[in-house]
C-alpha positions as a Python dict, from the first residue, in 0.01 Angstrom:
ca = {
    (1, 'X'): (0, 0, 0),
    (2, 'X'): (183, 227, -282),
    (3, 'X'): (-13, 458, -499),
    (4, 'X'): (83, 429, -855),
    (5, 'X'): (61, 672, -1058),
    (6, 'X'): (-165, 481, -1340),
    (7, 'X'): (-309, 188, -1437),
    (8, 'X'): (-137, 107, -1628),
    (9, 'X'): (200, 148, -1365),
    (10, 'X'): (2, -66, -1127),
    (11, 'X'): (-52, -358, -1370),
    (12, 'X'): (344, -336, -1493),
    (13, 'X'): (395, -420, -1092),
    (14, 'X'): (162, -645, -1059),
    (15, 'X'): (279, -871, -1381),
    (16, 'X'): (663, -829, -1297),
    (17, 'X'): (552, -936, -931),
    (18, 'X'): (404, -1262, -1066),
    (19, 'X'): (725, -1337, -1315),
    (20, 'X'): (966, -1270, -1053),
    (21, 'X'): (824, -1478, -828),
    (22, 'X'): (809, -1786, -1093),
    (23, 'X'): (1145, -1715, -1145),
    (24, 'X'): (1242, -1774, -826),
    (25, 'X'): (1066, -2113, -815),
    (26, 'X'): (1248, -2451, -785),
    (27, 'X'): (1090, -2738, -924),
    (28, 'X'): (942, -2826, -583),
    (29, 'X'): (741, -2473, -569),
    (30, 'X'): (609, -2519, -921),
    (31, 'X'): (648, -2761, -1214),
    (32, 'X'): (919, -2618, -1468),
    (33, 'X'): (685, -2673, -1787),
    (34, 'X'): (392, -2484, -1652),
    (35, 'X'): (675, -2206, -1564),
    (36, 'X'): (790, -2168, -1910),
    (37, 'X'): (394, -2193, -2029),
    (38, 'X'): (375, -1862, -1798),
    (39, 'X'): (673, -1700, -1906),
    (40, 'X'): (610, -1761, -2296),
    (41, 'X'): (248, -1689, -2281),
    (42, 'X'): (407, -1312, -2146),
    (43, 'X'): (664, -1308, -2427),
    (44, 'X'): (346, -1369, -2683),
    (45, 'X'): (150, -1121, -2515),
    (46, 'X'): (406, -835, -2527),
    (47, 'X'): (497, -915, -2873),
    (48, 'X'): (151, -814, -2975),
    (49, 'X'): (186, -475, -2803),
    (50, 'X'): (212, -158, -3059),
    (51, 'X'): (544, 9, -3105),
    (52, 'X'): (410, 260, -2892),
    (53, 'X'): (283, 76, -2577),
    (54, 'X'): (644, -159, -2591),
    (55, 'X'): (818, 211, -2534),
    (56, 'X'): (557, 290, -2245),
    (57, 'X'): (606, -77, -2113),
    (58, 'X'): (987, -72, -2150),
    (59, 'X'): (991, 273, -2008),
    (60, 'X'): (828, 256, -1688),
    (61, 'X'): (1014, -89, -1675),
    (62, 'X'): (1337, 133, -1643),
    (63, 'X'): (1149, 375, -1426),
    (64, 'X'): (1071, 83, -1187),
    (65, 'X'): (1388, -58, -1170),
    (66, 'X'): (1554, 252, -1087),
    (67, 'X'): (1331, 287, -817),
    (68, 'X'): (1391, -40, -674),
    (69, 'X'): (1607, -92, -374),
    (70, 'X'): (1668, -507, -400),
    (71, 'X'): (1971, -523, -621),
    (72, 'X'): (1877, -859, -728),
    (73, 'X'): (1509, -742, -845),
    (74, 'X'): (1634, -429, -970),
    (75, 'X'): (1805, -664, -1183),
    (76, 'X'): (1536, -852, -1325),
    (77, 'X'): (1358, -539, -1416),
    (78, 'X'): (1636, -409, -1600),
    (79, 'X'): (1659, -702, -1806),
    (80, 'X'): (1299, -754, -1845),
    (81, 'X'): (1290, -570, -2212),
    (82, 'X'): (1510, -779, -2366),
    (83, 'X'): (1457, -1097, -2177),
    (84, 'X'): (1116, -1080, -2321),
    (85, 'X'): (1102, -951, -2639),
    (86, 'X'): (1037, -572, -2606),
    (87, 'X'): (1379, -413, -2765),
    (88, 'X'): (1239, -524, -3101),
    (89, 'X'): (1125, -214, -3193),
    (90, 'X'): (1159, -1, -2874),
    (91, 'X'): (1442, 129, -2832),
}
């Protein structure tokens, strides 16, 4: 098991862990609405993040995804600031 280097690092895994795997669901793994109940009820939570934390999120997002050896992951975590919300005020 990987030591992180904070909480808060081991939390960013284990939320882009759940999302990626809903992405990758077909209909037959798990119903499409409840999906885009998951992936909105993210959006809404990161929108209420402080300019602040959104830099430390989308940060350690880029961190992560530079670190990441599946090209197809490192993908999704490299578009994970703007595909939910967090370029706003950012960047």
């Amino acid at each position: 098991m990987p030591e992180y280097s904070s909480l808060t690092h081991a939390l960013a895994e284990a939320l882009v862990d759940v999302l990626w795997f809903i992405e990758g669901c077909n209909d037959e793994q798990m119903d499409p609405d409840d999906a885009v109940k998951v992936l909105e009820g993210v959006g809404h939570l990161v929108s209420k993040l402080s300019s602040s934390q959104r830099s430390e999120f989308v940060d350690l997002l880029r961190t992560m995804a530079e670190a990441e050896s599946d090209s197809a992951r490192r993908g999704f975590l490299a578009g994970f600031p703007e595909g939910f919300g967090l370029l706003d005020d950012a960047v």
